[in-house]
C-alpha positions as CSV (number, residue, x, y, z in Angstrom):
1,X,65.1,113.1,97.1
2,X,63.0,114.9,94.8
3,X,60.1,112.8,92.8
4,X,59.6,113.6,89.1
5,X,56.8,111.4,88.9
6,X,58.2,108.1,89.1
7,X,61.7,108.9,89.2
8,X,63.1,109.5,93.1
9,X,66.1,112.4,92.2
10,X,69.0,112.9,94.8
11,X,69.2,116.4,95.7
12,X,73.0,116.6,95.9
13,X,75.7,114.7,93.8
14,X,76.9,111.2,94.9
15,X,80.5,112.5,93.6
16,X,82.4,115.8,91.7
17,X,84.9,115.0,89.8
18,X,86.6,118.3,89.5
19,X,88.7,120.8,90.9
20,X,86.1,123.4,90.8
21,X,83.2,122.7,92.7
22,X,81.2,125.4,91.8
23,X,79.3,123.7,89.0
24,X,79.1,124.8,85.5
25,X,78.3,123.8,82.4
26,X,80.8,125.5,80.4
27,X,83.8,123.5,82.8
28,X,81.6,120.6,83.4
29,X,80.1,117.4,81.6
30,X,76.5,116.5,83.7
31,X,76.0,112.6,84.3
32,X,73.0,110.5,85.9
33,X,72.9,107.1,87.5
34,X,69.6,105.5,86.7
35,X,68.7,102.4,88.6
36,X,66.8,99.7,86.8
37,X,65.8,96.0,87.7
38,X,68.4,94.6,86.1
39,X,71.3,96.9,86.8
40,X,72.1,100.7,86.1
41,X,72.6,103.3,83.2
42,X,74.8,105.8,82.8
43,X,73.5,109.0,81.1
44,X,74.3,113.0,80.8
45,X,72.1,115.8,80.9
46,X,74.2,118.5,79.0
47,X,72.7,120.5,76.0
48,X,70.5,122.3,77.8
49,X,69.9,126.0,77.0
50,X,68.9,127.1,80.1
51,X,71.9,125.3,82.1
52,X,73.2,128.0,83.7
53,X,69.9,128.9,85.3
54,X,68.5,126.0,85.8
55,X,71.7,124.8,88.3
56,X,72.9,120.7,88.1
57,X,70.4,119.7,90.1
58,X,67.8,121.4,87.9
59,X,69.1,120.3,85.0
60,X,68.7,116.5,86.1
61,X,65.2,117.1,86.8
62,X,64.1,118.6,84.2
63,X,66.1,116.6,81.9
64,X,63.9,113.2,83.7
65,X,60.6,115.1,83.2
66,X,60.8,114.9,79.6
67,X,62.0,111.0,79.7
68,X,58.9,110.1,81.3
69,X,56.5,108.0,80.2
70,X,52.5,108.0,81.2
71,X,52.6,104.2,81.5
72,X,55.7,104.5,83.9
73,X,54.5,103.0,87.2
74,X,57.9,101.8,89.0
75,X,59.6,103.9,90.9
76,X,63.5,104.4,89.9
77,X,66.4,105.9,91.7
78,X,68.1,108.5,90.1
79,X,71.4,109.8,91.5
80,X,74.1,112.4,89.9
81,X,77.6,113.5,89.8
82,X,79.9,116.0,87.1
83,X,83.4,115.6,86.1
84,X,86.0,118.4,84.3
85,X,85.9,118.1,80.7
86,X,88.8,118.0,80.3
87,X,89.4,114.8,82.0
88,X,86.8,113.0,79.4
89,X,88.8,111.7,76.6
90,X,87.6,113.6,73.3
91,X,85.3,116.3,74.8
92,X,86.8,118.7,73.1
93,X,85.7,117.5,70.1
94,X,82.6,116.3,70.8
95,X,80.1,119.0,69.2
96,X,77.3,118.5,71.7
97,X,77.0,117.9,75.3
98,X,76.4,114.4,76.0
99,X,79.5,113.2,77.2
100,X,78.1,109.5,78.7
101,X,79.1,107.9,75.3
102,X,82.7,109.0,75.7
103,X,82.8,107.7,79.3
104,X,81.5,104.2,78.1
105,X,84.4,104.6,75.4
106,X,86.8,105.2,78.8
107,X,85.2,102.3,80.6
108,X,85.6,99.8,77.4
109,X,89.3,100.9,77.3
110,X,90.2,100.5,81.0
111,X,88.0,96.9,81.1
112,X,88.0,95.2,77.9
113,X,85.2,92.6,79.4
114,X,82.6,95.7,79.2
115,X,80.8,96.0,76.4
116,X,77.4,97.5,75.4
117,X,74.2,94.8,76.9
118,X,72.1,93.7,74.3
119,X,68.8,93.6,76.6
120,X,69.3,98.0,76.6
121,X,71.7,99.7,74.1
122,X,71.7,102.5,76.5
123,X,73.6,100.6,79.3
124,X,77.0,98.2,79.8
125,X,77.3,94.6,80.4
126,X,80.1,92.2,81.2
127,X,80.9,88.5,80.3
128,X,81.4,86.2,83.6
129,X,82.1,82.7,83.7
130,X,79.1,81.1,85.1
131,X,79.0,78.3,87.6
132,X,79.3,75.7,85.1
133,X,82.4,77.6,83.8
134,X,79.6,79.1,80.3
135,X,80.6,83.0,79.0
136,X,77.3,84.6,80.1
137,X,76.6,88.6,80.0
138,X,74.9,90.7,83.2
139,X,74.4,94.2,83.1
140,X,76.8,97.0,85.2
141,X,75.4,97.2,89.0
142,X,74.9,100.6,90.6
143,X,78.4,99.8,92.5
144,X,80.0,98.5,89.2
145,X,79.5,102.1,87.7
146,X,81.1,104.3,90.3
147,X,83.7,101.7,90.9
148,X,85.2,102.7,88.0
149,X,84.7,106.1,87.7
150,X,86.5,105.9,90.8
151,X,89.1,104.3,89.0
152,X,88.8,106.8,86.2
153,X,88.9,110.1,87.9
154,X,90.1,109.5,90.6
155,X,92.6,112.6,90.8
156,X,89.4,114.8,92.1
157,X,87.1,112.0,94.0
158,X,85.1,114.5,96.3
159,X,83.5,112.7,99.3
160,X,81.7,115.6,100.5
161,X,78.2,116.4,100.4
162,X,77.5,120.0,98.5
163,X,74.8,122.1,98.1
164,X,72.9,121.8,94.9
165,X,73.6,125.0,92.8
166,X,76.2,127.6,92.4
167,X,73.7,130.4,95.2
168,X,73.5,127.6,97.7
169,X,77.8,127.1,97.0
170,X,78.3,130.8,97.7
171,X,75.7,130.4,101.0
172,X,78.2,128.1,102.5
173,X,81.5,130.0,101.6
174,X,80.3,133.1,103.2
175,X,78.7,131.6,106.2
176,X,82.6,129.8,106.5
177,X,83.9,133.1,106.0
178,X,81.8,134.9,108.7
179,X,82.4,131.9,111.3
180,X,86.7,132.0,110.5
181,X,86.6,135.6,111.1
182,X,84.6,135.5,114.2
183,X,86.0,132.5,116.1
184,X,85.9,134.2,119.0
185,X,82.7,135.1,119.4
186,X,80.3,133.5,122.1
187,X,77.2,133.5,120.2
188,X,76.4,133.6,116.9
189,X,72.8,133.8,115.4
190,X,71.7,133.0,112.2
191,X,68.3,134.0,111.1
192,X,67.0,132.8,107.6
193,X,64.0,131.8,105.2
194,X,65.0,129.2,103.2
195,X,62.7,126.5,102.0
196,X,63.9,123.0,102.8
197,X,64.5,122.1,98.8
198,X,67.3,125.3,99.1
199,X,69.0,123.2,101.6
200,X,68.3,122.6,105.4
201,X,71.3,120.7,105.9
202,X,74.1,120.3,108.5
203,X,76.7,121.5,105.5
204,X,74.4,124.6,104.2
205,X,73.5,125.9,108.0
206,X,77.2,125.2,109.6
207,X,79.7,126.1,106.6
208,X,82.7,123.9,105.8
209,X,84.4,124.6,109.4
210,X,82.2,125.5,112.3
211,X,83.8,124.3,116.2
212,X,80.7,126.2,118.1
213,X,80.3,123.9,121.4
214,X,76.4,123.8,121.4
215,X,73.8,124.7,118.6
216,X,70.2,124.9,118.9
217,X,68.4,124.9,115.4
218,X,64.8,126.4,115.7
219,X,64.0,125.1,112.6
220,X,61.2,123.1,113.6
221,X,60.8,119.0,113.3
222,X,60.5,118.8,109.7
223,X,63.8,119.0,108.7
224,X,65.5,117.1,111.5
225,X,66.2,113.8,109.1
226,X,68.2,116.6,107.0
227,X,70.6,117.9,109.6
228,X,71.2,114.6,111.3
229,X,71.8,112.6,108.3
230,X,75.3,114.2,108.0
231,X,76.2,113.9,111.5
232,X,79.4,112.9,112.3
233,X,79.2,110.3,115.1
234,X,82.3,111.3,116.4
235,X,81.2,114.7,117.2
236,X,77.6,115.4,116.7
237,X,74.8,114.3,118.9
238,X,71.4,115.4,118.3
239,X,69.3,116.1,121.6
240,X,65.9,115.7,121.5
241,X,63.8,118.5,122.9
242,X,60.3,117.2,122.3
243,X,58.2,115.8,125.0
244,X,61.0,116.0,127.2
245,X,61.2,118.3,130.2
246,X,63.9,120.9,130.5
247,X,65.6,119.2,133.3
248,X,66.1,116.0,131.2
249,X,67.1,118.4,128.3
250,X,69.5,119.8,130.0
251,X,71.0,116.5,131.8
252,X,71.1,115.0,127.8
253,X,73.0,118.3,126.9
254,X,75.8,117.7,129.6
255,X,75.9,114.0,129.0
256,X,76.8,114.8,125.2
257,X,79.4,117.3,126.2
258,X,80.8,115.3,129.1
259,X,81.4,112.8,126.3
260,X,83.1,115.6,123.9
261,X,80.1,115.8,122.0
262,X,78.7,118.3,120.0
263,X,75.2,118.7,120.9
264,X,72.6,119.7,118.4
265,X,69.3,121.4,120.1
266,X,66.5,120.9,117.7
267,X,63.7,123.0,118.8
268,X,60.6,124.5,117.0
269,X,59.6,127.5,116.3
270,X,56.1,126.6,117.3
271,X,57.4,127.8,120.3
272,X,56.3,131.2,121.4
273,X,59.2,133.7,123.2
274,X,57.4,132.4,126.9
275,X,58.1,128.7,126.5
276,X,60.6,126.8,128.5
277,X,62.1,125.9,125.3
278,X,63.2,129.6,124.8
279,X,64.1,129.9,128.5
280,X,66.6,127.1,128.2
281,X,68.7,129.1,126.6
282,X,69.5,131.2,129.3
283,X,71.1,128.3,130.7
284,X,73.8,128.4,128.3
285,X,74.5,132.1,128.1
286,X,78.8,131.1,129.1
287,X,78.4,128.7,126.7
288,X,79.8,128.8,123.1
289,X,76.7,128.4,121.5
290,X,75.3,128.7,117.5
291,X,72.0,129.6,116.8
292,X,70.3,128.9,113.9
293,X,66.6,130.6,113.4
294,X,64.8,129.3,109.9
295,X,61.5,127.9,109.3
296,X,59.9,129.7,105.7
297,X,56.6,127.9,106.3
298,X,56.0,129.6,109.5
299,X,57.6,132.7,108.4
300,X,59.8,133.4,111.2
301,X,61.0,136.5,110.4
302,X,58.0,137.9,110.9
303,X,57.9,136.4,114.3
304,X,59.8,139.6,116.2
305,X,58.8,138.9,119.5
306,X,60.5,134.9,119.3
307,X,63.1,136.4,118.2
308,X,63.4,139.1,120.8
309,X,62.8,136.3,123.4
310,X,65.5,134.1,122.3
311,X,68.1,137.1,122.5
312,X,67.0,138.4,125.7
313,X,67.4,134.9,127.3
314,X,71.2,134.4,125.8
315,X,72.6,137.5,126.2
316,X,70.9,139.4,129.3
C-alpha cells in the first residue's frame, strides 16, 4: 500500500475486467474503491493527460493527491480495478473519461433498490426493511460494490494478482518466457535492481509458471511480507534463515520438501560471499534450485565478489 497522505493506495488491482491485461487507457475505463465510515464510493480516474506514462497505478495516485484536503486526518483505504470499455454501457459516447456514472447507471438497472444516498451524492444506497418492518436507506458496503461488478462483468473476473504497469507486465512475460524455454535447466539465477514499489513479489520474481524445486531469494528481510503474501499453501513454504543455524536450515528445507513443499530460502544480502548462508548453497548443487539476487538499497550489483561466492558454491 502506498500513502498519499491520508489515503492508504493498493499497489495492484483488486480485479481486471478485461481480456487484455496489459492496461491502457485507450482500451480501458480506470475505477477506485474509496472506503468511508459509512460505506464505499465508486469513482474513475480517466482524463488524465499523462495516462500512458503515468501507468494505472500512477494514475490513482495522483488522481488522490489532488482530492486531498489539508484538514483530512482519517486514514481511507483506497483500492482499484479497470474494465474494457466496451463492456460499459454508453462509453462510446461518453465524451470524457469518467466512466463511474455509467457503471452506477448499470448497477441501478441490474438492482432497482439502488439508488443514489442522500448523505453523499457521490456514492449508492439501498432501501431495507428495518427490524420493525420501516423502508430505511444505508449506503453500498465495500463487499456490496464488487459483488456486483462481479455480477456485471463477470465474463473477464481476473483473480490474479498483476504487476502495476505495462514495464512491470512485460517483466513477468519474459521472465515466463525465459523459464518455459529453459525447463530443463538446474539452476537459474536472476540478478536485478528493482526498488520494492517496482514490484518484489512472488508473481514479478517467479513469472506466471515457475516448477523450480527450491528458491533462495537474497533479497534481504525487507521484502519478505511481499513474497509470502502470495504463497500458495499448497505449495510454498517460506524457510526462515535468520538466527537459525545451518543445520536446522537445512533439516526445515527437507521437512518442506519431504512434505511436497516448495521451499522459499530468504536470505540477505548482508551476507558477505564467506558466510554460511552462502555456503549452504553448496548443499543443494543436485538440486533444482532458482536463484533470485535483488536488493537496490544495497546495490548488489556492485557486490561482485557475493556474487561470485554464491556461483562458486552452486556450481563447482
Amino acid at each position: 500500500m502506498q500513502p498519499v497522505k491520508n489515503r492508504i493506495i493498493s499497489h495492484t488491482p483488486i480485479r481486471t475486467y478485461t481480456s487484455d491485461l496489459e492496461w491502457s487507457p485507450e482500451k480501458h475505463g480506470l475505477f477506485y474503491l474509496l472506503g468511508l465510515d459509512n460505506g464505499g464510493k465508486l469513482g474513475s480516474t480517466g482524463g488524465q493527460s499523462n495516462a500512458n506514462e503515468l501507468g494505472a497505478y500512477g494514475c490513482v495516485v495522483n488522481r488522490h493527491a489532488g482530492y486531498l484536503k489539508q484538514s483530512e486526518s482519517k486514514d481511507y483505504l483506497v483500492e482499484w480495478f479497470y474494465i474494457d470499455k466496451d463492456k460499459i454501457v454508453g462509453a462510446d459516447k461518453l465524451k470524457n473519461s469518467s466512466y463511474d456514472k455509467l457503471v452506477h447507471g448499470m448497477i441501478f438497472e441490474h438492482d432497482p433498490r439502488v439508488k443514489y444516498f442522500k448523505h453523499n451524492s457521490d456514492a449508492l444506497a439501498i432501501d431495507e426493511l428495518d427490524a420493525n418492518g420501516d423502508i430505511v436507506e444505508r449506503p453500498l458496503t465495500h463487499s456490496e460494490y464488487l459483488t456486483y461488478l462481479d455480477k456485471l462483468f463477470k465474463d473477464s473476473v481476473q483473480n490474479v494478482r498483476f504487476p502495476l504497469d505495462v514495464r512491470q507486465q512485460k517483466m513477468v512475460d519474459e521472465r515466463g518466457d525465459f523459464l518455459n524455454n529453459n525447463k530443463d535447466a538446474d539452476m537459474i539465477i536472476n540478478v536485478e535492481s528493482n526498488h520494492t514499489r517496482a514490484g518484489k513479489d512472488k508473481t514479478n520474481y517467479k513469472g506466471i509458471n515457475a516448477d523450480t524445486q527450491v528458491v533462495f531469494d537474497f533479497s534481504g528481510y525487507f521484502a519478505t511480507f511481499q513474497i509470502t503474501s502470495e504463497f500458495d499453501s499448497n505449495v510454498d513454504v517460506e524457510v526462515i534463515t535468520r538466527g537459525k543455524t545451518k543445520d536446522q536450515i537445512l533439516q526445515d528445507t527437507i521437512d518442506a520438501l519431504r512434505n511436497g513443499k516448495r521451499p522459499w530460502l530468504m536470505v540477505s544480502t548482508y551476507n558477505d560471499e564467506e558466510s554460511d548462508r552462502i555456503q549452504l548453497l553448496s548443499l543443494f548443487k543436485d538440486a533444482n534450485i532458482e536463484i533470485i539476487i535483488d536488493e537496490v538499497d544495497y546495490q548488489v550489483w556492485k557486490q561482485t565478489t557475493l556474487l561470485e561466492g554464491i556461483v562458486t558454491n552452486v556450481i563447482s
